[in-house]
N, C-alpha and C positions, 0 to 999 in steps of 0.2 A: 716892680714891673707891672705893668697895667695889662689888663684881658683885653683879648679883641675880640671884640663883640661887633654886629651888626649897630651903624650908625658911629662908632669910635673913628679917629683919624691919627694918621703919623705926625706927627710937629713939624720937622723936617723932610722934607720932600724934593726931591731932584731928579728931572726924567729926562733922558734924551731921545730923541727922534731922530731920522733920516727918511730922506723920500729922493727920488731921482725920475725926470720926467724926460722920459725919450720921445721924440716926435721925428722921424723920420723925413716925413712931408707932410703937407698938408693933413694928408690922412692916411693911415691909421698914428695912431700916441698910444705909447705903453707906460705905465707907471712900477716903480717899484721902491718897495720901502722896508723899513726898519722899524719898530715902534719900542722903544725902551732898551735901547742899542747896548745899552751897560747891564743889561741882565739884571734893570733895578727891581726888587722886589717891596710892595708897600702895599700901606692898608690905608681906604681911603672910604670909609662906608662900609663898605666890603674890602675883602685881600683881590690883590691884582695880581696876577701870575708875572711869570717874566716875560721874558722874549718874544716878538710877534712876527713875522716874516707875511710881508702882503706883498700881491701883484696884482695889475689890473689892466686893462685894456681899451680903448675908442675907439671905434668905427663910425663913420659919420656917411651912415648910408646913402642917405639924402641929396647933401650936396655933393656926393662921388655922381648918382645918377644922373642929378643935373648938369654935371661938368662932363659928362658919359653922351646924354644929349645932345648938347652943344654943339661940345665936337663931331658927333656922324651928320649936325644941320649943314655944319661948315664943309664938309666932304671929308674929314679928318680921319685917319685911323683912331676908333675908340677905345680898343681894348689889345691894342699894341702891335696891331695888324691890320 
């Protein structure tokens, strides 16, 4: 059995992922994922831990404002009123 040292690697390597991308509307989009879904543990340089649980989020300030504008030029309710 060989040491693991810094710079060493595993031979065999298999990782799985998942990621899942919610968008509602235009705007806002959430993200959320999985990283190493099988609980794989490996050394790759360094050791890699297991399991990773991410979430994430978008808001797209910018063109909400502009489409916010828009709408009150046009006489529109902008903000749902």
């Amino acid at each position: 059995m060989r040491a693991k040292i810094l710079g060493d690697h595993d031979q065999n390597i298999s990782v799985s992922d998942t990621k899942v991308h919610y968008q509602p509307s235009q705007n806002p989009s959430f993200d959320f994922g999985i990283d190493k879904l099988l609980n794989e543990q490996y050394f790759l340089f360094h050791p890699f831990p297991g399991q990773d649980l991410r979430a994430g989020g978008e808001v797209q300030v910018l063109s909400w404002l502009r489409s916010m504008a828009a709408r009150r030029l046009r006489g529109e309710p902008w903000l749902g009123f």
